[in-house]
C-alpha positions as CSV (number, residue, x, y, z in Angstrom):
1,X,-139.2,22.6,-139.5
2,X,-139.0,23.5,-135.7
3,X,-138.8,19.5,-135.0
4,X,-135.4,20.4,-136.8
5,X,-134.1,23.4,-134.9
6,X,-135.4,22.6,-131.6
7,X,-132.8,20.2,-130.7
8,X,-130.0,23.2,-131.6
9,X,-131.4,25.6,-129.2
10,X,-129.7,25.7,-125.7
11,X,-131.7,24.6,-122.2
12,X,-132.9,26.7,-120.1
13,X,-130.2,27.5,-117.7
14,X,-130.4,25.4,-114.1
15,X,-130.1,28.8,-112.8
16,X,-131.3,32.3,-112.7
17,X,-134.0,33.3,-115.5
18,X,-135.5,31.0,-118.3
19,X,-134.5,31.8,-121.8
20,X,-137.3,33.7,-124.2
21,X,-139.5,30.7,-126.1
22,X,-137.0,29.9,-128.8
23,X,-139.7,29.2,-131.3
24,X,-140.9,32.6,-131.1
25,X,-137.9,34.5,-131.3
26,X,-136.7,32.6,-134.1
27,X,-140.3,34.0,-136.1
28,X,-139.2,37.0,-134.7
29,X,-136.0,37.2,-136.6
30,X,-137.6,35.8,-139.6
31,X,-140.3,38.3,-139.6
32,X,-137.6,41.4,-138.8
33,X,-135.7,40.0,-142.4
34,X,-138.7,38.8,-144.8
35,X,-140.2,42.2,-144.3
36,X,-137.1,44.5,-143.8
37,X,-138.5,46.7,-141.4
38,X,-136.8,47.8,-138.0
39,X,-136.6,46.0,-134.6
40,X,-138.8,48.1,-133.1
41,X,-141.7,47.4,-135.7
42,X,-141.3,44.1,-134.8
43,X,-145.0,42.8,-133.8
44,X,-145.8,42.5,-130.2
45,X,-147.2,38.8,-130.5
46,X,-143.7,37.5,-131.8
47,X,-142.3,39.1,-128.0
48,X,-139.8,41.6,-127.3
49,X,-138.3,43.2,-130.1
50,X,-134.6,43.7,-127.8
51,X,-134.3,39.9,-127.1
52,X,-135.0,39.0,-130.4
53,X,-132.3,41.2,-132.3
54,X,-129.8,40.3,-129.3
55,X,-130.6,36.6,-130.2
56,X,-130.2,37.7,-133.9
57,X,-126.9,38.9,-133.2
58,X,-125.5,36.1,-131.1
59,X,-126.7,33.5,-133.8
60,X,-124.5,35.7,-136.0
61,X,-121.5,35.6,-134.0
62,X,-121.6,32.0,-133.6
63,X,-122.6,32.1,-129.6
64,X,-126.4,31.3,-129.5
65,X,-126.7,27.7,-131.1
66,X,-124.8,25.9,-128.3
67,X,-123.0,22.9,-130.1
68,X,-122.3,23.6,-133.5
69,X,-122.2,20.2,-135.7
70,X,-118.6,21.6,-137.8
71,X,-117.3,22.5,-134.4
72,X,-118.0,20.8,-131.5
73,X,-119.5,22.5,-128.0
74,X,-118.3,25.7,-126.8
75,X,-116.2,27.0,-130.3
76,X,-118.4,29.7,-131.1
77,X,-116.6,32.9,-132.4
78,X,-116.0,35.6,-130.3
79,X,-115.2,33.6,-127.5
């Protein structure tokens, strides 16, 4: 499934600090919805409970995914 995904997720940028592994903030956020529980019970081997809901919530606004295939680069909501 990742083989899938993987080519959605953004590079890390040229500058400044690299993005959180994108395969495991992405279990994250499935973890946090297949078991309902809160952020904060989120397990510390899927990472940081903070950068996975602010990843959840930029995937839900349409900002997080880079290009999106019905819309072309950079037509994320919000923006």
């Amino acid at each position: 499934m990742w083989d899938l995904i993987e080519p959605l997720m953004p590079a890390d940028p040229v500058r400044g600090r690299r993005w959180a592994d994108h395969c495991r903030t992405l279990e994250a956020i499935a973890w946090k919805y297949r078991t309902c529980s809160p952020w904060r019970d989120l397990p510390g081997e899927l990472g940081s409970f903070r950068t996975a809901r602010k990843t959840a919530a930029q995937v839900d606004r349409g900002r997080h995914l880079g290009t999106h295939p019905c819309r072309g680069p950079g037509s994320g909501r919000g923006r």
